[in-house]
Each structure stands twice: as structure tokens, then as C-alpha cells.
N, C-alpha and C positions, 0 to 999 in steps of 0.2 A: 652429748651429740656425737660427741667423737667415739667414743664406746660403741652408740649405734654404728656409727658409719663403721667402725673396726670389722664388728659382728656380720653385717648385710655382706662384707664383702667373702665371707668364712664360705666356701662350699654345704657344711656342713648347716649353720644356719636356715638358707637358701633350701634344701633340700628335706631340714625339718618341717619349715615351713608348707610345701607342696605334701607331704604325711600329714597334717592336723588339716592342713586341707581336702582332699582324700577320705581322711578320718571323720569330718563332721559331716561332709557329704551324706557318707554312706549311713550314720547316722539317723540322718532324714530319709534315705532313699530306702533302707531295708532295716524293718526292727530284728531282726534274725545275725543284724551284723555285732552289736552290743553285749550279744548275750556271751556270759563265761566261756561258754562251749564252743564257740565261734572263734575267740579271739586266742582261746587255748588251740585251737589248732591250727590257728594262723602262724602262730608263732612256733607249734611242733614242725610245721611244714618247712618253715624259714630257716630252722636250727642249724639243720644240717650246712645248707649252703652258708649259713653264717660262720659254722666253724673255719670251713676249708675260704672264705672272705679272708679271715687272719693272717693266712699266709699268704695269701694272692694278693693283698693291699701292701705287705711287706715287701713280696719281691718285683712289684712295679714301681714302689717308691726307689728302688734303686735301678730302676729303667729295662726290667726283663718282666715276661709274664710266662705263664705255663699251659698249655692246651690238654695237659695230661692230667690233670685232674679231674676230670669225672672217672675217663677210664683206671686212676690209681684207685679212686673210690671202691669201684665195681669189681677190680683183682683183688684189691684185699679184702671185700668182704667174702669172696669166694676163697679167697685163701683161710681165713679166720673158719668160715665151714667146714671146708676139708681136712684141715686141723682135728677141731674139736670133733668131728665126725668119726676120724678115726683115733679117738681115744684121748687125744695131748688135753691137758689142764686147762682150763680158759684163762691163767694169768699167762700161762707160758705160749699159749697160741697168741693172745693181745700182745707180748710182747715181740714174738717173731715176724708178728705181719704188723709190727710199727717198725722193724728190723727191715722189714723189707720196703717199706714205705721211705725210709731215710738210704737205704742203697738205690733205690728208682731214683729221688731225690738229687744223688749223689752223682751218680750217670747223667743225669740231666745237665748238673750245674759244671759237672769235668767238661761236656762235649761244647757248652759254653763257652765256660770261662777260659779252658785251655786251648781247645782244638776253632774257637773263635767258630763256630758256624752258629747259625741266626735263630733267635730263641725260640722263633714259631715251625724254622725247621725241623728244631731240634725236638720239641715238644708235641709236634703233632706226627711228627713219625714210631715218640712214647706214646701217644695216642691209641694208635693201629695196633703198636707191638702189644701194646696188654689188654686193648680189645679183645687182639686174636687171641691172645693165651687167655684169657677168663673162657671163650667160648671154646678155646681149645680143651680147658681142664673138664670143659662140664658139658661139651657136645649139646649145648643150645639148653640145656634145662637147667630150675631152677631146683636149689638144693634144700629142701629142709628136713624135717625132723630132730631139729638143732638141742644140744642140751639148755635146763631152764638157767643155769650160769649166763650163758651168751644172753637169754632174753631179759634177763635182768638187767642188763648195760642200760638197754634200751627203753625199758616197760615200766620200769619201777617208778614209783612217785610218789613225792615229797611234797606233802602236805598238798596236796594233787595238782600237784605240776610234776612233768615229767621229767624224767633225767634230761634229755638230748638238750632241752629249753634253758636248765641250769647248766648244762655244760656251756653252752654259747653263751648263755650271758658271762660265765667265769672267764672263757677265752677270750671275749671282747673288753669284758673290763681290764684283763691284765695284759691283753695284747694291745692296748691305746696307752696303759702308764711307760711299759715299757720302749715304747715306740715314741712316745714322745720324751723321755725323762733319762732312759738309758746311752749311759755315751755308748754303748757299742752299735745297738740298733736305729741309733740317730746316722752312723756313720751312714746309711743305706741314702738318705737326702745328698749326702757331699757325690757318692756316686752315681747315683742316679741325677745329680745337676750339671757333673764334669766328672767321668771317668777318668779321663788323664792327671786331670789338676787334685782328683783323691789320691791316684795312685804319686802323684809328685810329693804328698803333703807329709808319705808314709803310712796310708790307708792300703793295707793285704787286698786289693782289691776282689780279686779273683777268690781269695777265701771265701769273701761276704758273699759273692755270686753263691759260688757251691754251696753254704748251709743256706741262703733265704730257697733256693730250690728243693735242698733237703727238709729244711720245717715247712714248705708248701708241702709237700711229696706224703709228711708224715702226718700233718693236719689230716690231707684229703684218705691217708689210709687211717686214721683214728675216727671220719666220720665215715668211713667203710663199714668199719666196726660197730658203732653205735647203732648205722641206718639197718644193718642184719640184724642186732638184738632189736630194734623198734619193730621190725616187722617180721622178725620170728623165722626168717628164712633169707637164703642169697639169693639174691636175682642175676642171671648173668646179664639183664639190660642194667641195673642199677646204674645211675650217674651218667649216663649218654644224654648229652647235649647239655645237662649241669656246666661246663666250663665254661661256655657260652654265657650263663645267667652271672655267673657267679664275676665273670670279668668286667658284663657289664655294670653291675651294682658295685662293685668298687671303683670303675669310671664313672660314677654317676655320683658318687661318693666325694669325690672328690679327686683321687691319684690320675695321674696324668700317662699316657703312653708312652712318651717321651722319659717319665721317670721324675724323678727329684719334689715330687707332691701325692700328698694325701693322708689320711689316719685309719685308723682301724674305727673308731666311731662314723667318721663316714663311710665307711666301708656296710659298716650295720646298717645306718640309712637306709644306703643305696638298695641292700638285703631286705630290710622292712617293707621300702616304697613296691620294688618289685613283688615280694609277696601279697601285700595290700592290694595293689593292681590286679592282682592272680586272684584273690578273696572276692573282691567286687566286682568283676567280671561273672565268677560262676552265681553270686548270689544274684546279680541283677540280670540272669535267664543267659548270658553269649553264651553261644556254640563254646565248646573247650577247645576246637580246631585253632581258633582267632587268637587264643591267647599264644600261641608261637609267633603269629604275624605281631601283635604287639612286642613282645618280648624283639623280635627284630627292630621295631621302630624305635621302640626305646635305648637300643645298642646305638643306631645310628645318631640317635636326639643326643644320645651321652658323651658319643666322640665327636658330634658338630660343638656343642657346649665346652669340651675339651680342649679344640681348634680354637674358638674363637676367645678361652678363656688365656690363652699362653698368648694369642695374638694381639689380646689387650695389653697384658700384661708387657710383650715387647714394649710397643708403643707409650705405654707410662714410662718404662727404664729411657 
């Protein structure tokens, strides 16, 4: 009984729960949802946001979040084009534009950590800045004629499942061991629960700030990469309004705004349930307009849930 009562209280439980619910539903409600082919693209669609989840669940359990992540998405995979377009190697173009994904990263977590201005400032002004430069690099069009190297990140399939699908499942399983099991990436709960009392204990505080911004920065420009070879071309929209989803599903996941809670498996969750909601909406006939008004209700339901879950928890202590 106490086991149960442990688990019911777990966000993650709670939110599995609401997915097998969802899941049986749809089940009854559309035979077209079961099938292989359904469920494999449910899950290709998800990938991506599930990768650049890893670092976004990382750098909210230490109490910041990032706004720049769709748009790091959407430069680097235009950067990874114009690379390989003009001739460079596609190991050595993937490494330059995760090069440049850990310096965006870098900028990010300096303007933070050191110069103290506010993470949504600071993040949605990266935003703009690499909006405009992606539509700057490519004058509003999209780039292909990519070499078959790039589409292979993307395209290629294992025992027919796609790469992007095994990449996220690999990031998720070993972004939840080490998030919960690593003393260094545990340190992110002592600062995101008392910034000061980390930095009293001899926690580099400011360090941790800069790399969880730099391994968000370099997640969302590694799934830049992947989402170009999956679809064989750059888009300069790639990843606009992605930040939005991807922050809600790991509120929803469980990590808190405030900082000092959540995992990388709720993190996935939250990824799941949101893509499942996006699955059963188009199969069950809604307009595809509605699913942004959901997607916003569900932002809101995630941080009411959030609120009232820290204000219980007061109240027990």
C-alpha cells in the first residue's frame, strides 16, 4: 500500500496513466490508430521534440529554461546545408554545426549566469537572433539537393524503424540514468531548489548554468541535423513554435518552473502524451488549425498542475 501511495504520487506515474488512457481510447475509437504504420509515425514525429526534451528537462530542473530552441533547431540545420552544399564532409559539417550549437549554448548560459539578466530575456532575444540569421542565410527559401550522406542521419532504418526514433529512445534512456544516478548532473536539483545554499555548499554554480544551456543548445542543433536528413532538405520555418511544445511536455512531465524537479522519462511522457493528442485529433477528422488552441490549453493545464502541485507540497512541509 505504501508502494502504491509512493508511485500515485510520482508525476510520472500520473501522466503514464492519462497515455494508456488516450491509448485505449483510441484503440476503440479508430482502427487505423493500431496499425504499425501509425504508431511508427507517431513516434517519428515525436523524436525529434523528444531529443531537444533531454536538455530542456535538464536545464529546468536547475531552475532556467530556453526559448531558443526551435530557432537553434532551424540554423543549424541550415547551417549543416550550406556546409555540405558547398562541398565540406558531412562528419565535419555535423561536427561544426554541434560546434556551433554548444557556442549559441555558451552565449546563452554567459548572459545568464554571469551578466544575471533573465532566462526568457535572454533566450527569446536568441530567438529572433537566429530566426533572422537562418532567413537571412537563405532569403526565405528552403535548401535542398542535399548529399545522400546528410539523408542517411535521417532516413536510414533499422530493422524498420527509423534512425531519429532510436536516437531518442538512446538520449532518453541515458539522459534519465544519468540525471538521476550522476553526482554531477544531480547537482542541477540542489540549484534549481536553492541557488545560494548550492553555491554555499561549493556547487560552481554558474558553471552548471552555462553547460545545461550549452547541452540544451547542442541537443536542439543535433535534432537540426537529424530533422534535415529525415526530410531530405532545410527548411528555414524548421522548428518555429517547437519551443513552445517541447517546454510544455516537460512541464507536464513533471519539472517544475521554479526548478529543483523532474526527469528525463517524464520529460518523454509529457513528449508522448502531447504527440498522442496531435495523432488523435487528425485521425478522429479535427481541423489541424485546433490542434495549436489545444497545444495552448494544454501549456496552461501543465503550469496550473505545476502551481498547485508546489502549493501542496508547501503545505505538507
Amino acid at each position: 500500500m505504501n508502494f502504491f501511495k509512493r508511485m500515485t504520487r510520482q508525476r510520472e506515474f500520473v501522466i503514464l496513466l492519462i497515455v494508456l488512457t488516450v491509448f485505449v481510447f483510441m484503440m476503440f475509437a479508430s482502427p487505423i490508430f493500431v496499425k504499425k504504420a501509425n504508431l511508427l509515425a507517431m513516434l517519428l514525429s515525436l523524436s525529434i521534440e523528444a531529443m531537444m526534451a533531454v536538455g530542456m528537462v535538464n536545464l529546468m530542473v536547475s531552475g532556467g529554461f530556453d526559448m531558443s530552441v526551435g530557432s537553434v533547431l532551424g540554423f543549424c540545420g541550415i547551417i549543416t546545408a550550406l556546409l555540405t552544399r558547398a562541398g565540406v564532409s558531412t562528419p565535419i559539417a555535423v561536427f561544426l554545426t554541434l560546434s556551433a550549437g554548444a557556442v549559441i549554448g555558451m552565449w546563452n548560459g554567459f548572459v545568464v549566469a554571469k551578466l544575471k539578466i533573465n532566462p526568457f530575456v535572454t533566450t527569446l532575444a536568441s530567438l529572433s537572433i537566429f530566426r533572422g540569421l537562418t532567413f537571412a542565410f537563405t532569403s526565405g527559401r528552403n535548401i535542398a539537393g542535399l548529399p545522400e550522406s546528410i539523408k542517411l542521419i535521417g532516413q536510414t532504418r533499422l530493422m524498420g524503424v527509423q534512425l531519429p526514433i532510436i536516437y531518442a529512445i538512446l538520449l532518453v534512456i541515458f539522459g534519465d540514468i544519468v540525471l538521476r544516478n550522476s553526482r554531477f548532473f544531480r547537482q542541477n536539483y540542489y540549484i534549481g531548489g536553492n541557488a545560494r545554499a548550492a553555491r554555499l555548499s561549493g556547487i560552481n554554480v554558474d558553471r552548471m548554468i552555462i553547460f545545461n544551456y550549452m547541452l540544451t543548445a547542442v541537443l536542439a542543433a543535433w535534432a537540426g541535423i537529424v530533422f534535415t536528413g529525415r526530410m531530405g532538405s532545410a527548411s528555414c520555418q524548421a522548428g518555429t513554435g517547437w519551443e513552445l511544445r517541447v517546454i510544455t511536455a516537460v512541464i507536464l512531465g513533471g519539472a517544475s518552473l521554479s526548478g529543483g524537479s523532474g526527469s528525463v522519462l517524464g520529460a518523454f511522457l509529457g513528449v508522448f502524451l502531447m504527440a498522442l493528442i496531435s495523432n488523435a485529433l487528425t485521425l478522429l477528422g479535427v481541423d489541424i488549425y485546433w490542434q495549436q488552441f489545444v497545444v495552448g490549453v494544454v501549456l496552461i493545464s501543465a503550469v496550473l498542475i505545476d502551481s498547485f502541485g508546489r502549493s501542496r507540497a508547501m503545505k505538507v512541509k
